[in-house]
C-alpha positions as CSV (number, residue, x, y, z in Angstrom):
1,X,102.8,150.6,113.3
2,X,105.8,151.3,114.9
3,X,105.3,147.6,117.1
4,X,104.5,145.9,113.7
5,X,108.3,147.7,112.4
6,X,110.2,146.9,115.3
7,X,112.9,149.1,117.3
8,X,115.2,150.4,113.7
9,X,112.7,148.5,111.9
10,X,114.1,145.3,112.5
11,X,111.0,143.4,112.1
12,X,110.5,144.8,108.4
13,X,114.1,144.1,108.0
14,X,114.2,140.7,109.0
15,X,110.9,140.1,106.7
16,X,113.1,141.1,103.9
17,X,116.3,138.9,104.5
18,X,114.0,135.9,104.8
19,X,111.3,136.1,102.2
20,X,113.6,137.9,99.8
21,X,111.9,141.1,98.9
22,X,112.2,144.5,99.4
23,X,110.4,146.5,102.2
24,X,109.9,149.9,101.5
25,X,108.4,152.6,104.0
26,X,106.7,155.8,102.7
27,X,103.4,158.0,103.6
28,X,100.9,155.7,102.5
29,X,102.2,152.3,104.5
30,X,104.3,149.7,103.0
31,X,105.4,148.7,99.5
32,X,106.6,145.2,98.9
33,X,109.0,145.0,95.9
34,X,109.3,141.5,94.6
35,X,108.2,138.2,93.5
36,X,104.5,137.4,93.5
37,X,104.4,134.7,95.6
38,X,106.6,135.7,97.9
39,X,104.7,139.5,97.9
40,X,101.6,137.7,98.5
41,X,103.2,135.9,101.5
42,X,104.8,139.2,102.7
43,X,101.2,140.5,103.1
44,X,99.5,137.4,105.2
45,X,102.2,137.6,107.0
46,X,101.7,141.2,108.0
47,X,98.1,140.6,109.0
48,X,99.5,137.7,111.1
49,X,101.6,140.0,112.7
50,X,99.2,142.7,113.5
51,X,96.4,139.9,114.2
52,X,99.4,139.3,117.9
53,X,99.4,143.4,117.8
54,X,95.6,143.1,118.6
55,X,96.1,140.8,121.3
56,X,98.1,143.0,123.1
57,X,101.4,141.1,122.7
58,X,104.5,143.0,121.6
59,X,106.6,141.1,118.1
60,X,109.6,139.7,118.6
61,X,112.0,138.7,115.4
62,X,111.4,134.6,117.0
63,X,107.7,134.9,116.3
64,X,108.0,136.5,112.5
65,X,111.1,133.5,111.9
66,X,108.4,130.9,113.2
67,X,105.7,131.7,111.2
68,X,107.2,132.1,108.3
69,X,109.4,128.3,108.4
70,X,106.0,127.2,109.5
71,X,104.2,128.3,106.4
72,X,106.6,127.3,103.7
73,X,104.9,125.4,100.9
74,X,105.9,121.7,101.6
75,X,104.1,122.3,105.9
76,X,100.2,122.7,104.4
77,X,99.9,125.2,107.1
78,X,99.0,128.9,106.1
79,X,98.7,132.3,107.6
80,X,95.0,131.6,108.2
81,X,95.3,128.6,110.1
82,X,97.9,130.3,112.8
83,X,95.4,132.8,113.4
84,X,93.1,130.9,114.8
85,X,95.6,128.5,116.5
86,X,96.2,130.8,119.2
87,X,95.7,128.9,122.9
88,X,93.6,131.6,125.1
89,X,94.9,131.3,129.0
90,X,94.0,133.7,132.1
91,X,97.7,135.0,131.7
92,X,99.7,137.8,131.8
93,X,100.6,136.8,128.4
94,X,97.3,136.5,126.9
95,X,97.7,133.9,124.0
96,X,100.0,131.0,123.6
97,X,100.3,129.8,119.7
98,X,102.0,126.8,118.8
99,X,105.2,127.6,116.5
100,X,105.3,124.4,114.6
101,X,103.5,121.9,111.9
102,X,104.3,119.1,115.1
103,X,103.0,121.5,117.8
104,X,99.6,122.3,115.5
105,X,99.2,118.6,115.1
106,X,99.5,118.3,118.9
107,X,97.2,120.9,120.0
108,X,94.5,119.5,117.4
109,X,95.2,115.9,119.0
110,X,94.4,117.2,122.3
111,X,91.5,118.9,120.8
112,X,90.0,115.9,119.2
113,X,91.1,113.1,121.8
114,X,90.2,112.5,125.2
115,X,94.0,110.8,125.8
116,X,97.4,111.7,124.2
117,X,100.4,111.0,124.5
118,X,103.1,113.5,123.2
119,X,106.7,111.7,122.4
120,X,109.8,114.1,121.8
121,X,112.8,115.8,122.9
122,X,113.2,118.8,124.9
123,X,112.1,122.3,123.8
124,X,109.5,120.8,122.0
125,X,106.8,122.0,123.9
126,X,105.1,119.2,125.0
127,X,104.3,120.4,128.5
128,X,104.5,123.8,127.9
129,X,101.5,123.7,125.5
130,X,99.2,120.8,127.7
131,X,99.6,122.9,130.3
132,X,97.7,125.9,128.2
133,X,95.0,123.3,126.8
134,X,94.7,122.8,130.9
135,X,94.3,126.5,131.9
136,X,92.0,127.1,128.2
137,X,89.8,124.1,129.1
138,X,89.8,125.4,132.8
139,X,88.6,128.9,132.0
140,X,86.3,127.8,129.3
141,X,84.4,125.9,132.4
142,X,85.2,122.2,130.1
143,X,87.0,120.6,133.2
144,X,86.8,122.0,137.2
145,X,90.1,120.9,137.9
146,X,93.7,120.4,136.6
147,X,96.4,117.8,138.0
148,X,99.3,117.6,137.2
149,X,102.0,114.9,138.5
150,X,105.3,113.6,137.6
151,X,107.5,110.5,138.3
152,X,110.1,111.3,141.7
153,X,112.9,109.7,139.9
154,X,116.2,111.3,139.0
155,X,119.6,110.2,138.1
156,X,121.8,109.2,140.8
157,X,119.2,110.8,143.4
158,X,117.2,109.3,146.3
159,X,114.6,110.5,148.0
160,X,115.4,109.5,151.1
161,X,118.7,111.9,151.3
162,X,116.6,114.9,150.8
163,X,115.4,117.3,154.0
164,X,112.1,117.7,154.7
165,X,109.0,115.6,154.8
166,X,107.5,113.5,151.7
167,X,105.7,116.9,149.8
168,X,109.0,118.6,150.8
169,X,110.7,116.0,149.5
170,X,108.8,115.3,145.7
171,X,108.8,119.7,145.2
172,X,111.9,120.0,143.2
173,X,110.5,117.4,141.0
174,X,107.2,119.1,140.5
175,X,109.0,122.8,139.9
176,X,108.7,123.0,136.4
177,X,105.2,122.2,136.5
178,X,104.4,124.8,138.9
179,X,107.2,127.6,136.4
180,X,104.6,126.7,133.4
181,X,101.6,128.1,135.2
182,X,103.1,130.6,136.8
183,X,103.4,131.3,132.9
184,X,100.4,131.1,132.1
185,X,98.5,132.7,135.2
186,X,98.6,135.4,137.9
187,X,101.1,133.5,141.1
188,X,98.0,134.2,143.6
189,X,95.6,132.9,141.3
190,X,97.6,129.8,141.2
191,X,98.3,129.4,145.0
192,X,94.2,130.1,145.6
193,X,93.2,127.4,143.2
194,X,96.1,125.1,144.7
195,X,94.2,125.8,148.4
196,X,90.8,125.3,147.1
197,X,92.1,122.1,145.1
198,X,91.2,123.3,141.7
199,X,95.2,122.8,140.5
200,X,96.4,120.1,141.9
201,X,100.2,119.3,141.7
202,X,101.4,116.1,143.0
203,X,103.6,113.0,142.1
204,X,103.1,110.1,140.4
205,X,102.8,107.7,143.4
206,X,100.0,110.1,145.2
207,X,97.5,109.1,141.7
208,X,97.1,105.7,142.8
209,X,94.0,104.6,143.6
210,X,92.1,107.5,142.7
211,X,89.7,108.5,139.8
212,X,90.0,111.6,138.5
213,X,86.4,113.3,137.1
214,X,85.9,116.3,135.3
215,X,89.8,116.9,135.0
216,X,92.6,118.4,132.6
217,X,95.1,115.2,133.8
218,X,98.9,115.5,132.3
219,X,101.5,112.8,133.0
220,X,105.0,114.5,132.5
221,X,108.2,112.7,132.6
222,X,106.3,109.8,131.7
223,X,110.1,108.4,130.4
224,X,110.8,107.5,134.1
225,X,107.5,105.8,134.6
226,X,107.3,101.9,134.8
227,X,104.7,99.9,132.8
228,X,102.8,99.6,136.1
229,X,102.8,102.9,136.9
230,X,101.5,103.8,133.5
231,X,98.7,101.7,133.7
232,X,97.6,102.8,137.0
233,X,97.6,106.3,135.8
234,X,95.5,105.3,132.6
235,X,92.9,103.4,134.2
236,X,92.6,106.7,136.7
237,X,90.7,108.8,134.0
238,X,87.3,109.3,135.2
239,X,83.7,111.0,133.2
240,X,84.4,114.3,131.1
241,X,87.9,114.1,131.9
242,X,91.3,114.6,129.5
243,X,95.0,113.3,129.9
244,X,97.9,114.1,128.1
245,X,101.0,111.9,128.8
246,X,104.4,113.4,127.7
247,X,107.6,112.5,128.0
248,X,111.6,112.0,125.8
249,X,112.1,108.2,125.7
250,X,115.8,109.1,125.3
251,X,116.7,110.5,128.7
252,X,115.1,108.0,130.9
253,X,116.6,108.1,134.5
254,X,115.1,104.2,135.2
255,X,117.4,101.6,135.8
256,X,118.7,100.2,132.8
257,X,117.2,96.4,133.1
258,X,114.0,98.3,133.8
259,X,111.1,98.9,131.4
260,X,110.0,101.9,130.3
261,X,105.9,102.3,131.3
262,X,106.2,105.1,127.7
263,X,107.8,103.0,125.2
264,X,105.5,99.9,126.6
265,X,102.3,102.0,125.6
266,X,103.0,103.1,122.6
267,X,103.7,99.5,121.9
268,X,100.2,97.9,123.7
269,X,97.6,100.5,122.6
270,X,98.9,101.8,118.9
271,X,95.4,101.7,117.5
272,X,93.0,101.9,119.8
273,X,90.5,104.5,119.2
274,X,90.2,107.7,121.2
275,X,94.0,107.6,121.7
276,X,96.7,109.5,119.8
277,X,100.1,109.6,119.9
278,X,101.8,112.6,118.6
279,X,105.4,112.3,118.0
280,X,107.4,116.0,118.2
281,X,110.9,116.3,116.8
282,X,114.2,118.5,116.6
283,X,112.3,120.4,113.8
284,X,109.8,121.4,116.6
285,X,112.2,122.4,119.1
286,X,111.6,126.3,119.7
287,X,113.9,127.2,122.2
288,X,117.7,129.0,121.4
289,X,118.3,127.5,117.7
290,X,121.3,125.7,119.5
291,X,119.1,123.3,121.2
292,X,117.7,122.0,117.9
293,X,121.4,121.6,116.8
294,X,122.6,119.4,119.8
295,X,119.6,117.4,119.8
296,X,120.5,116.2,115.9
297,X,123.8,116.0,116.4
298,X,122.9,113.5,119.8
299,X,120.4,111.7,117.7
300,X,123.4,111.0,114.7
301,X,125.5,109.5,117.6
302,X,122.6,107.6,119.8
């Protein structure tokens, strides 16, 4: 109880200041003091919360102000349905759930479609989340392997100038990648499946000619990707495989006479079946709530 009331009861005092009711502590529980609806939200809520007390994860106030912006009247998405959104990885952390009505959408898409592309800005979660499908579709047995590659591009930056050989060369590019599943699983576990090639982490350029079989693929930074590059990656997927492409079309680091291999697909294969784009937005940004704020104010400018 006292993990579902938070240190000074700061959980049960946040629940109040948002939904507007009154939370009352005595000997038998909890009494809720208010409107109907909002009482009646008050309870899902607290079996939501003690549903992530079951899974061994601690609350913290970010988790009890998501879910409950997520479940306002006007999202369609209920207690219920959070429940059983949870992403299971081999992790320290246990279960990843997606925060938002766009990151629901986007879990179901990779779900339900063998490739998708998620478009959005950052904090959105768009890698964070494809790399749990990876690990959940790993550990269910649904794939053997997971790659995971990026574009070696960045603004003002050559390769060329950087010590080291080529893999040296393309790490700092791939370092995010490897920070998510260091997330997600133990750090030997990761470097044992890197040696035995069950995680593979590698850049764009390394895919080509390749097909990938019986893999969790995910394209990220696909902004700085060419229209070539693209569709050499596209035409890589191989039998019982998945691919998630994701990428911000507004910080592109390619030259600016040059296309951009994301906004050209979205343009060529709108439509075709068995491929979904899922486009993310400052309302799904869940990192500090100042991030969502400079994000709209870029967008009124851009």
């Amino acid at each position: 109880m006292q993990v579902l009331f938070g240190k000074y009861d700061q959980n049960l005092k946040l629940i109040a200041q948002e939904l507007k009711v009154k939370v009352v502590r005595d000997d038998n529980g909890l009494k809720v003091i208010g409107k109907k609806p909002e009482v009646k939200r008050v309870s899902e809520l607290i079996d939501y919360l003690l549903s992530i007390i079951a899974d061994g994860r601690e609350i913290k106030p970010r988790d009890i102000t998501y879910a409950i912006q997520l479940t306002q009247p006007d999202k369609g998405v209920d207690f219920k349905r959070l429940i059983k959104e949870k992403i299971e990885v081999s992790t320290k952390g246990g279960l990843i759930t997606p925060k938002t009505k766009g990151q629901i959408e986007y879990v179901e898409a990779i779900k339900k479609h063998d490739i998708v592309f998620g478009v959005g800005p950052a904090g959105t979660g768009k890698t964070y989340l494809a790399m749990a499908m990876a690990v959940n579709a790993l550990k269910k047995g649904l794939v053997r392997r997971i790659i995971l590659t990026r574009p070696a591009i960045e603004a003002g930056e050559s390769l060329g100038f950087l010590p080291g050989d080529m893999v040296e060369k393309v790490l700092p590019y791939l370092r995010p990648l490897y920070d998510a599943l260091y997330d997600m699983m133990d750090p030997d576990k990761v470097e044992q499946y890197a040696e035995q090639g069950i995680i593979e982490v590698a850049p764009l350029a390394f895919m080509r000619g390749r097909t990938l079989n019986d893999a969790f693929v995910i394209l990220d930074e696909a902004q700085n990707s060419t229209p070539f590059q693209m569709k050499m990656f596209l035409t890589r997927l191989g039998f019982d495989s998945k691919a998630v492409i994701t990428g911000d079309i507004t910080q592109s680091d390619l030259p600016k006479d040059k296309a951009i291999g994301l906004v050209e697909a979205q343009k060529i294969l709108k439509g075709i079946e068995g491929i979904k784009f899922v486009n993310l937005t400052g309302e799904d940004v869940v990192r500090h709530e100042l991030v969502q704020r400079i994000i709209e104010a870029y967008s009124r400018v851009e």
